[in-house]
C-alpha positions as CSV (number, residue, x, y, z in Angstrom):
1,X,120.5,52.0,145.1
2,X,121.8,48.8,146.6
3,X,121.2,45.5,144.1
4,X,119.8,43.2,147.1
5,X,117.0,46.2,148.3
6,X,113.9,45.0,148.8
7,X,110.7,45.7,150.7
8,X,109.9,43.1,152.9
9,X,106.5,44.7,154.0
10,X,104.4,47.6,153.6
11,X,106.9,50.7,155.0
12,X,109.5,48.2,155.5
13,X,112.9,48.0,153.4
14,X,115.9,45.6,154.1
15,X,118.9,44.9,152.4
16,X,121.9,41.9,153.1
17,X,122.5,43.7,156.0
18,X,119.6,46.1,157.7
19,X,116.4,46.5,158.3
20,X,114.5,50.0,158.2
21,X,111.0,52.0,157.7
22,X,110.9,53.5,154.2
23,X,109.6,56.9,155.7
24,X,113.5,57.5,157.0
25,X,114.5,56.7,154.2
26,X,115.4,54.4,150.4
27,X,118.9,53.2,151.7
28,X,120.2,52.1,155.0
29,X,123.0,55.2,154.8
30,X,119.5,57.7,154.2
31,X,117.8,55.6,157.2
32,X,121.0,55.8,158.9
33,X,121.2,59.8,158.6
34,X,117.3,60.7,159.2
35,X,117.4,59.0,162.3
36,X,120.6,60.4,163.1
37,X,119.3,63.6,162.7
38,X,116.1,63.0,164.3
39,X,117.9,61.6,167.8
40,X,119.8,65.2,167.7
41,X,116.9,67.1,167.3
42,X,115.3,65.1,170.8
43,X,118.5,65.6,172.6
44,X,119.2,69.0,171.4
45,X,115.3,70.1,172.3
46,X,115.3,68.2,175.7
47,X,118.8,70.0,176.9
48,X,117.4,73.5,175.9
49,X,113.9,72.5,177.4
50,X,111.7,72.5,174.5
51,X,109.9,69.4,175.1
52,X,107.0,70.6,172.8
53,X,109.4,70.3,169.9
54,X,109.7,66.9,170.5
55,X,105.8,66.0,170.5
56,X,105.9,66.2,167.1
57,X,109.2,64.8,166.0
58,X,108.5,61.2,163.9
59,X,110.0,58.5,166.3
60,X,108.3,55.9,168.4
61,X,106.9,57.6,171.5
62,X,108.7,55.6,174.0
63,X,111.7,56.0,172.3
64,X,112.0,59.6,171.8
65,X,110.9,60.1,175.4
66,X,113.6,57.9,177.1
67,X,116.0,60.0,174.4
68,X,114.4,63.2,176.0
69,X,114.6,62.2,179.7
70,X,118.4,61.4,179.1
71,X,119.5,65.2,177.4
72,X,117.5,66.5,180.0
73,X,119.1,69.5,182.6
74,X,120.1,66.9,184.9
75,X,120.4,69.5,188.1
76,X,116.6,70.4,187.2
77,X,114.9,66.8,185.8
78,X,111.4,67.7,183.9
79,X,110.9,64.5,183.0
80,X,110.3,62.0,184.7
81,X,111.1,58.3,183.1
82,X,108.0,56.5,182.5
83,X,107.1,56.7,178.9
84,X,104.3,54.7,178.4
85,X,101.9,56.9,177.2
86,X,98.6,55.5,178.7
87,X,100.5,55.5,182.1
88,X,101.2,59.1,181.6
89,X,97.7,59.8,181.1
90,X,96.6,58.1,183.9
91,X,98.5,59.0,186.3
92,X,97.8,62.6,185.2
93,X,94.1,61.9,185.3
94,X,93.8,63.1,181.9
95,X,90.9,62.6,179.5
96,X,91.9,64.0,176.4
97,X,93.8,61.2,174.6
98,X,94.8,64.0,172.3
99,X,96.7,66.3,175.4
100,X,100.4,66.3,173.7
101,X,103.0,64.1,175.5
102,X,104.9,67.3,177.0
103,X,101.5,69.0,178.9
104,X,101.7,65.5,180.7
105,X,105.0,65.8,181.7
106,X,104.1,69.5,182.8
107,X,101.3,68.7,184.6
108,X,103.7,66.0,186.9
109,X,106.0,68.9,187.4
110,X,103.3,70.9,188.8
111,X,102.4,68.3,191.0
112,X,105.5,67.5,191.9
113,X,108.7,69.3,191.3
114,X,112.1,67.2,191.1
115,X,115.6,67.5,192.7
116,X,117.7,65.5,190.7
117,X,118.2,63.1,193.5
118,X,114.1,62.4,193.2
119,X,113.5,61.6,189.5
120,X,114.5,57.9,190.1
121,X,112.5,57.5,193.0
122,X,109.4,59.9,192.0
123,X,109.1,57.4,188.8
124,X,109.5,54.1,190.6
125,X,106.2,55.5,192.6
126,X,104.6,56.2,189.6
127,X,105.0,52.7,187.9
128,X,104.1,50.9,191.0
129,X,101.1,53.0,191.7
130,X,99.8,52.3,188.2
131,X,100.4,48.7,189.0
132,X,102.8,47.7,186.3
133,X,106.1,46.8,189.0
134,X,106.2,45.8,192.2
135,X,107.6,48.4,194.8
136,X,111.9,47.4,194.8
137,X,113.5,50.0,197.2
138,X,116.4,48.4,196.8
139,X,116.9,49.0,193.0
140,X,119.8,51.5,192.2
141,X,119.8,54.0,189.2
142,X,123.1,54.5,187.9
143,X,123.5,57.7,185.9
144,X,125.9,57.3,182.7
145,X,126.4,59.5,180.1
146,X,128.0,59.4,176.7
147,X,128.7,62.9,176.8
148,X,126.5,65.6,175.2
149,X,127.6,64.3,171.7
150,X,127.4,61.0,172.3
151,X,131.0,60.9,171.1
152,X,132.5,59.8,174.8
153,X,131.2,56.2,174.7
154,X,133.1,53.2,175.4
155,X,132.9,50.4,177.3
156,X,135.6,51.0,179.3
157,X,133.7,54.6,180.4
158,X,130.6,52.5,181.2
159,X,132.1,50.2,183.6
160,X,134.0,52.6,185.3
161,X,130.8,54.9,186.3
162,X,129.3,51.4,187.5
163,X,132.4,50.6,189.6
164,X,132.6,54.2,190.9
165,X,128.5,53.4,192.0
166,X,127.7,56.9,190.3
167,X,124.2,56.2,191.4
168,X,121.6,58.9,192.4
């Protein structure tokens, strides 16, 4: 246990050199591995298309969501990427504050299944019919991937996808 620990606020540990939530862990190397292991789970869940898995997985909603929509089968999108939650349920209509995160995200599929070229657009609409951005049709998504693993990042990688436009 690291000399210069100390919790700055209830749930909330820091040392000389991080920050964290005491539920992931008593060290930043614990904090470090929980949420490791946490991010794999998302990823690993969305890719096999278990999205009720990931309801109950113990990360910030919008954050596991956006973690979600980018491990998901990207020939056949489920997910669309809006992750506020309250937009979710209102664009679904739904009532039930309690309806998990993944029955929303079904019930959008039922109303509208996705080609892959469509996610992008199909959640612009969403956003701007609940108000929150102004309709842009000239924004471009640019799909980029780190690789299943995550292991095939680099800058160099990035820019080259953007300078190859590998936009949907």
């Amino acid at each position: 246990c690291s000399s210069d620990l100390k919790e700055e606020s209830t749930g909330v540990l820091k040392d000389s050199k991080y920050k964290w939530l005491k539920k992931y862990g008593s060290s930043a190397n614990e904090a470090f591995e929980k949420i490791k292991s946490i991010i794999i789970a998302i990823a690993e869940a969305s890719a096999n298309g278990d999205f009720a898995e990931i309801d109950d997985i113990d990360l910030g909603h919008a954050t596991k969501w956006k973690i979600a929509f980018l491990y998901q089968e990207r020939e056949n999108p489920q997910l669309v990427c809006v992750y506020k939650r309250e937009k979710l349920l209102k664009y679904t209509e739904c009532n039930d504050k309690k309806t998990p995160t993944s029955e929303l995200y079904a019930k959008i599929r039922e109303q509208k299944p996705m080609q892959r070229e469509e996610v992008f657009t199909f959640s612009r609409d969403i956003w701007a019919l609940m108000d929150e951005i102004p309709f842009a049709p000239d924004i471009q998504f640019f799909v980029c991937s780190a690789g299943q693993s995550g292991k095939d990042y680099t800058e160099g990688n990035f820019q080259k996808c953007i300078e190859q436009k590998a936009h949907i």
